[in-house]
C-alpha positions as CSV (number, residue, x, y, z in Angstrom):
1,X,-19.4,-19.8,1.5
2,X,-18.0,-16.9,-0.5
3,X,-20.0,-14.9,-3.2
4,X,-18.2,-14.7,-7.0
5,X,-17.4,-10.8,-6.0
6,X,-15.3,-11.9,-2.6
7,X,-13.7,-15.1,-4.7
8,X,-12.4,-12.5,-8.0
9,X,-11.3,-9.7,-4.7
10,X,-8.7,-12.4,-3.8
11,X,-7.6,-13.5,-6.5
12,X,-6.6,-9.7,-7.3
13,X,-5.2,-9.3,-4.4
14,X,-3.0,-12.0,-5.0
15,X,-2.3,-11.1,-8.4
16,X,-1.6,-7.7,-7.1
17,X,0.8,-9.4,-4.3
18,X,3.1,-11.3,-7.1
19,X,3.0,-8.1,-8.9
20,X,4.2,-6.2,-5.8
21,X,6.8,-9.2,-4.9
22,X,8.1,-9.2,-9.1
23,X,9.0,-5.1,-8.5
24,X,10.4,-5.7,-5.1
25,X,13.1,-7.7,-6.9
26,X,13.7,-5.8,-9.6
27,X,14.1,-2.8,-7.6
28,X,16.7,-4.7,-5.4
29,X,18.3,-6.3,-8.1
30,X,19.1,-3.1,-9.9
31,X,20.2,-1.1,-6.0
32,X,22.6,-4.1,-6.1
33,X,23.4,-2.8,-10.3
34,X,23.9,0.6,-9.2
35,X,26.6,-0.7,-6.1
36,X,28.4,-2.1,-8.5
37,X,28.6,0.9,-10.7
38,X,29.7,2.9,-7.6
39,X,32.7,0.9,-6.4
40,X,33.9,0.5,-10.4
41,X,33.5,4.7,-10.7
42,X,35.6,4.8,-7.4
43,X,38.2,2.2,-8.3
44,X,38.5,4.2,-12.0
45,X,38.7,7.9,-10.1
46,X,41.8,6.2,-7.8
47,X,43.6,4.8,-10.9
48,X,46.4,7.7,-12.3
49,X,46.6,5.2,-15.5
50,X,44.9,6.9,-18.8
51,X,43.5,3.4,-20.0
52,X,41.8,0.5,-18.1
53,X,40.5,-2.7,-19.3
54,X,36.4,-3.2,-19.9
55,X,34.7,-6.5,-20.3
56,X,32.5,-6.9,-23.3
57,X,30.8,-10.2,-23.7
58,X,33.6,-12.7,-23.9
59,X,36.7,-10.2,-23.7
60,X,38.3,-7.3,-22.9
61,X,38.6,-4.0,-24.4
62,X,41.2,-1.6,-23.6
63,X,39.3,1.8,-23.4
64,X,40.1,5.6,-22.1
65,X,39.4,6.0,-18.0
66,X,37.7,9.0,-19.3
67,X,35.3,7.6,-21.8
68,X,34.7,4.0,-19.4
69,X,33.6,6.9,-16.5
70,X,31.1,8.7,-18.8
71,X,29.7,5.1,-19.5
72,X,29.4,4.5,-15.8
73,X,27.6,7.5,-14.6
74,X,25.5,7.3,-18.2
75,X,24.3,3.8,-16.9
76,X,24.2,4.8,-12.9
77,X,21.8,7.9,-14.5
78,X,19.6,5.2,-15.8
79,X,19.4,2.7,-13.4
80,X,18.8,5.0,-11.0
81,X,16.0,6.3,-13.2
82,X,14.8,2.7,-13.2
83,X,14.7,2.5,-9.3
84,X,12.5,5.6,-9.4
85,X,9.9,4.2,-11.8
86,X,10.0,0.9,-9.8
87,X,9.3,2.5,-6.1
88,X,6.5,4.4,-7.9
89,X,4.8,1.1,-9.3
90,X,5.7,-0.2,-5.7
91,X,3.7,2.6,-4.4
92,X,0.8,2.1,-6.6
93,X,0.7,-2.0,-5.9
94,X,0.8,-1.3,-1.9
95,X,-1.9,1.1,-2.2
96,X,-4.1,-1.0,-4.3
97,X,-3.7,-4.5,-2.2
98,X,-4.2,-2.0,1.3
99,X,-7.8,-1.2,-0.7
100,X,-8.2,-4.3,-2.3
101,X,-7.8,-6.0,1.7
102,X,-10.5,-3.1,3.5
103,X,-12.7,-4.7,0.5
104,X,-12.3,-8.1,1.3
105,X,-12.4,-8.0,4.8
106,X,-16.0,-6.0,4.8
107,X,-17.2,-8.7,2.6
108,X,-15.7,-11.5,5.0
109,X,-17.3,-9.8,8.2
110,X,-20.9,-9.5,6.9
Protein backbone atom coordinates (compact mmCIF):
# COMPACT_ATOMS: atom_id res chain seq x y z
CA UNK A 1 0.00 0.00 0.00
CA UNK A 2 1.26 3.40 -1.04
CA UNK A 3 1.29 6.56 1.32
CA UNK A 4 -0.51 9.93 -0.31
CA UNK A 5 3.34 11.41 -0.78
CA UNK A 6 4.40 8.15 -3.12
CA UNK A 7 0.70 8.23 -4.93
CA UNK A 8 1.11 12.56 -5.79
CA UNK A 9 5.30 11.51 -6.80
CA UNK A 10 3.69 9.52 -9.67
CA UNK A 11 1.39 11.23 -10.74
CA UNK A 12 4.08 14.10 -11.35
CA UNK A 13 6.09 12.03 -12.85
CA UNK A 14 3.69 11.27 -15.26
CA UNK A 15 2.64 14.62 -15.73
CA UNK A 16 6.21 15.48 -16.17
CA UNK A 17 6.44 12.49 -18.76
CA UNK A 18 3.45 13.93 -21.11
CA UNK A 19 5.10 17.14 -20.63
CA UNK A 20 8.46 15.76 -21.80
CA UNK A 21 6.61 13.65 -24.75
CA UNK A 22 4.39 17.24 -25.84
CA UNK A 23 8.07 19.09 -26.33
CA UNK A 24 9.55 16.07 -27.97
CA UNK A 25 7.11 16.69 -30.71
CA UNK A 26 7.18 20.08 -31.01
CA UNK A 27 10.79 20.04 -31.27
CA UNK A 28 10.58 17.45 -34.12
CA UNK A 29 7.87 18.91 -35.71
CA UNK A 30 9.58 22.27 -36.07
CA UNK A 31 13.39 20.26 -37.20
CA UNK A 32 11.04 18.94 -39.91
CA UNK A 33 9.83 23.14 -40.32
CA UNK A 34 13.31 24.22 -40.55
CA UNK A 35 14.12 21.17 -43.47
CA UNK A 36 11.63 22.57 -45.28
CA UNK A 37 12.97 26.06 -45.08
CA UNK A 38 16.40 24.68 -46.12
CA UNK A 39 15.63 22.85 -49.37
CA UNK A 40 13.08 26.06 -50.43
CA UNK A 41 16.38 28.63 -49.64
CA UNK A 42 18.45 26.10 -51.81
CA UNK A 43 15.89 25.68 -54.63
CA UNK A 44 15.50 29.89 -54.54
CA UNK A 45 19.66 30.36 -54.51
CA UNK A 46 19.68 27.81 -57.86
CA UNK A 47 16.89 29.81 -59.64
CA UNK A 48 18.70 32.78 -62.07
CA UNK A 49 14.86 34.07 -62.40
CA UNK A 50 14.35 37.64 -60.34
CA UNK A 51 10.61 36.54 -59.25
CA UNK A 52 9.21 33.21 -57.97
CA UNK A 53 5.83 32.28 -56.94
CA UNK A 54 4.87 32.10 -52.85
CA UNK A 55 1.81 30.46 -51.50
CA UNK A 56 -0.30 32.61 -49.15
CA UNK A 57 -3.38 30.94 -47.73
CA UNK A 58 -5.37 29.95 -50.78
CA UNK A 59 -3.05 31.48 -53.68
CA UNK A 60 -0.13 32.53 -54.95
CA UNK A 61 1.78 35.66 -54.89
CA UNK A 62 4.36 36.56 -57.24
CA UNK A 63 7.22 38.14 -55.03
CA UNK A 64 11.07 39.19 -55.56
CA UNK A 65 13.68 35.87 -55.00
CA UNK A 66 15.35 38.51 -52.93
CA UNK A 67 12.73 39.58 -50.64
CA UNK A 68 11.02 35.52 -50.48
CA UNK A 69 14.92 34.66 -49.27
CA UNK A 70 15.03 37.34 -46.48
CA UNK A 71 11.64 35.75 -45.42
CA UNK A 72 13.15 32.37 -45.35
CA UNK A 73 16.19 32.89 -43.34
CA UNK A 74 13.94 35.49 -41.04
CA UNK A 75 11.66 32.35 -40.32
CA UNK A 76 14.71 29.62 -40.26
CA UNK A 77 16.24 32.45 -37.47
CA UNK A 78 13.19 31.77 -35.54
CA UNK A 79 12.43 28.41 -35.65
CA UNK A 80 15.65 27.65 -34.93
CA UNK A 81 15.37 29.93 -31.99
CA UNK A 82 12.25 27.78 -31.09
CA UNK A 83 14.29 24.49 -31.18
CA UNK A 84 16.69 26.07 -28.74
CA UNK A 85 14.02 27.01 -26.15
CA UNK A 86 12.43 23.52 -26.73
CA UNK A 87 15.75 21.32 -25.98
CA UNK A 88 16.23 23.59 -22.93
CA UNK A 89 12.59 22.73 -21.53
CA UNK A 90 13.57 19.09 -22.75
CA UNK A 91 16.46 19.40 -20.53
CA UNK A 92 14.69 20.66 -17.54
CA UNK A 93 11.69 17.91 -17.91
CA UNK A 94 14.46 14.96 -18.13
CA UNK A 95 16.20 16.24 -15.16
CA UNK A 96 13.14 16.60 -13.11
CA UNK A 97 11.42 13.02 -13.95
CA UNK A 98 15.43 11.41 -13.37
CA UNK A 99 14.82 13.16 -9.66
CA UNK A 100 11.30 12.76 -9.49
CA UNK A 101 12.14 8.60 -10.19
CA UNK A 102 15.36 8.40 -7.31
CA UNK A 103 12.24 9.80 -5.14
CA UNK A 104 9.96 7.32 -5.96
CA UNK A 105 12.00 4.43 -5.99
CA UNK A 106 13.42 5.22 -2.18
CA UNK A 107 9.89 5.44 -1.14
CA UNK A 108 8.96 2.07 -3.06
CA UNK A 109 12.11 0.16 -1.41
CA UNK A 110 11.42 1.11 2.25
Amino acid sequence: MMDEKTKNLIAQFQAYQQQLQAVLIQKESLKLQNLEIERALEELEKTKEEKAFKIAGQIMVLKPVEELKKELRELKENTELRIKSLEKSEERVSEKLKNLQKEIEEKVKV
